[in-house]
Structure formats: structure tokens, C-alpha cells
N, C-alpha and C positions, 0 to 999 in steps of 0.2 A: 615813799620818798618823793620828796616834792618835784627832784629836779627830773625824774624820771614821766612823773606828770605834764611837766613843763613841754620836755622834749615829746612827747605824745601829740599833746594840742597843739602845737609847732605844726609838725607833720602832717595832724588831718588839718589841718586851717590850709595848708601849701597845697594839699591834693587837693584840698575843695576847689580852689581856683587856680587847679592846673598847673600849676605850676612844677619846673623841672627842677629841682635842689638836690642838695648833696651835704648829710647833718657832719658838722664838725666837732670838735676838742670843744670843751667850756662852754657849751650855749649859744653858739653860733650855728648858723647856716649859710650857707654858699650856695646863692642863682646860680642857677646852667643857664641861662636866657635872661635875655634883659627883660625887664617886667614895662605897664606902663603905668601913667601915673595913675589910673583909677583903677588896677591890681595893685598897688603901693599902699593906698588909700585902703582899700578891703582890707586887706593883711592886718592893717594899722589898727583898726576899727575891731575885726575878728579877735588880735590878741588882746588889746587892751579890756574885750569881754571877759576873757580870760584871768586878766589880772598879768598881762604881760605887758612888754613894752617892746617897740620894733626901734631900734637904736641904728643909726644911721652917722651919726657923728664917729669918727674915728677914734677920738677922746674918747667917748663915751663908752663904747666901746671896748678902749684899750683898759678904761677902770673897772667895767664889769668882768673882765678878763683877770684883771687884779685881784679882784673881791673873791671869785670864785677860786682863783687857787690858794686865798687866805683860809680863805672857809674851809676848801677840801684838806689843806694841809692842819688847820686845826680842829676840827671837827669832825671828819671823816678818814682822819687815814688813826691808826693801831700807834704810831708814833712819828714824832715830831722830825724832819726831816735835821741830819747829823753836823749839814754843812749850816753856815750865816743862812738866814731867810732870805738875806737880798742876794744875797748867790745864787737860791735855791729858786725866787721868783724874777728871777733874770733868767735864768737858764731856762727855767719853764718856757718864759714867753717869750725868749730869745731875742731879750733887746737889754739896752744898755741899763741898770738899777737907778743910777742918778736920774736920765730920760725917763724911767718910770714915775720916780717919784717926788718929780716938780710937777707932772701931769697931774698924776694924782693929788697932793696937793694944794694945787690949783683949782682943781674942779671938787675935791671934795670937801675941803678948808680942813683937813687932819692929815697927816704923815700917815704913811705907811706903816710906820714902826707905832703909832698912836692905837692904828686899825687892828693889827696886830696885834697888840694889848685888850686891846677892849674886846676880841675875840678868844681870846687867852683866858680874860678874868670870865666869859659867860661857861667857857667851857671847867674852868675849875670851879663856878657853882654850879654845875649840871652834874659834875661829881663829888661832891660832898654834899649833894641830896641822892645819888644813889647810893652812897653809904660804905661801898666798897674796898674804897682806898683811905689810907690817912693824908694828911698833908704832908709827911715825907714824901710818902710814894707818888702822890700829884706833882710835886713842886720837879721830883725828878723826871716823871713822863712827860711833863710840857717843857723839861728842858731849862729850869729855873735855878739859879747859880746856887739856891739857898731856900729851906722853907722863910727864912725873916725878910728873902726881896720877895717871893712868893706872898709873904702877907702884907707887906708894906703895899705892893703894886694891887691887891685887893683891896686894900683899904685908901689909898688916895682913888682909886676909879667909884670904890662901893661906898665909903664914907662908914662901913663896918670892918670888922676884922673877920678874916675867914671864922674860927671857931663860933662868933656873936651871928653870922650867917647863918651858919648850919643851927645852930640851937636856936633862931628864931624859925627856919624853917622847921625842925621837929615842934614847937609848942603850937605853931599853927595845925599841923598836921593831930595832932594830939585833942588841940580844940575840935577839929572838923569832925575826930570819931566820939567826943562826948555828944554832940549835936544828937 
């Protein structure tokens, strides 16, 4: 799991240069000690080897906080949480849903409820290439009022219709084992 990698190299990159931390919720970390600016600098430098990023803006911040409980809520949890999402990522983050997502917004030029979708439609093509479920049963575990908004919201993001998805991903797959 990638994020488990992440929080790893975190870690040793902070013990390399001594530093005193304390790992938190979502991808953060919390100094015990003030750093200075050429320990700020290594950090910087060390993650971005990494493929990390050392976020310092508040903003910035508050949207990778965002991201990550989009992601965990549709990608990684067993089912879709029962309340509104913006209930659901208000409460998380414990601040106001409007303040979330004029931030958001702002900084990432898409809505929250956009991000949401677009994480929505990767997750209902990542199941109907493993074959699993039909589109009833997807449309109800992500919590979709209907399979026809289920394929509609596929089809304005994907420019295909779920079923023409999945049967282009079986004829490639099919192509790949006559090879």
C-alpha cells in the first residue's frame, strides 16, 4: 500500500536528521521542536526524492486532508459512509463543509462533489474489470440513487457507457492472450 510506504519514508527521512515528531491522522506530522531553516530545506529535498511533498501552506494542507479522506472513503473502506459526504467530511475534519469547500475549490479549480464523482467513476471501472459485481450491485454499494444515474454520471465523465467500458476492456484483454 502506497500510503503505508509514504508514512515509512516520512519517518526515516525525520530520524535522519534528528528530528523529534509525532505521526498523525491523514499524512501529517507534528514537530516536537522547532526545526531550522536548513533542517526544513533537507526534509524538503529528502522527500521530494521520495516523490513526496512537504506542505507548509495551511491550504494546502487542508486539501490533501480532503483528498485523503475522499480517497479513503471511496476506495478503501468495504462501504460508502450512510450519512451526506459533506456531513461525513465535515465531521471527519472537523470544520465547517461550506469553509471546506470554497478552499477547495479555489485551490483545486473543481468542487468537492466534482472530486467525488471522478473518484466514484475510477472506482466503478476498477469493478467491472474485476468482474465481480453487476451494475446493480455497484450502483448500490457506491450509493447511487439508480443504475441509469450510475451510467449517465459514467458516461458524461468517461464519454463511454459502463457496459461499452467493460466489453472494450474484455476485447483488449482477449487481444493480449492471442499475442
Amino acid at each position: 500500500m502506497v500510503s503505508l510506504r509514504c508514512k515509512i519514508t516520512v519517518q526515516k527521512e525525520l530520524e535522519k536528521l534528528s528530528l523529534k515528531f509525532r505521526l498523525l491522522d491523514l499524512g501529517t506530522v507534528e514537530l516536537l521542536d522547532d526545526i531550522t531553516i536548513e533542517q526544513r530545506e533537507q526534509l524538503r529535498i529528502s522527500l521530494l526524492k521520495s516523490g513526496l511533498e512537504l506542505l507548509e501552506n495551511k491550504k494546502n494542507i487542508l486539501i490533501e486532508k480532503i483528498k485523503n479522506v475522499i480517497v479513503d472513503m471511496i476506495h478503501h473502506s468495504d462501504s460508502l459512509p450512510i450519512t451526506n459526504y459533506s456531513d461525513f467530511i465535515s465531521e471527519k475534519l472537523n470544520h465547517d463543509y461550506t469553509y471546506l469547500s470554497n478552499i477547495f475549490s479555489e485551490v483545486k479549480g473543481v468542487t468537492i462533489q466534482q472530486f467525488i464523482i471522478m473518484h466514484k467513476i475510477e472506482k466503478v471501472k476498477e469493478l467491472l474489470l474485476y468482474n465481480e459485481l453487476n451494475l446493480t450491485e455497484i450502483a448500490h454499494k457506491l450509493h447511487y440513487s439508480s443504475v441509469a444515474h450510475l451510467s449517465n454520471q459514467f458516461k458524461k465523465v468517461t464519454g463511454l457507457s459502463p457496459s461499452f467500458y467493460k466489453n472494450l476492456k474484455e476485447k483488449r484483454k482477449i487481444n493480449l492472450e492471442d499475442m
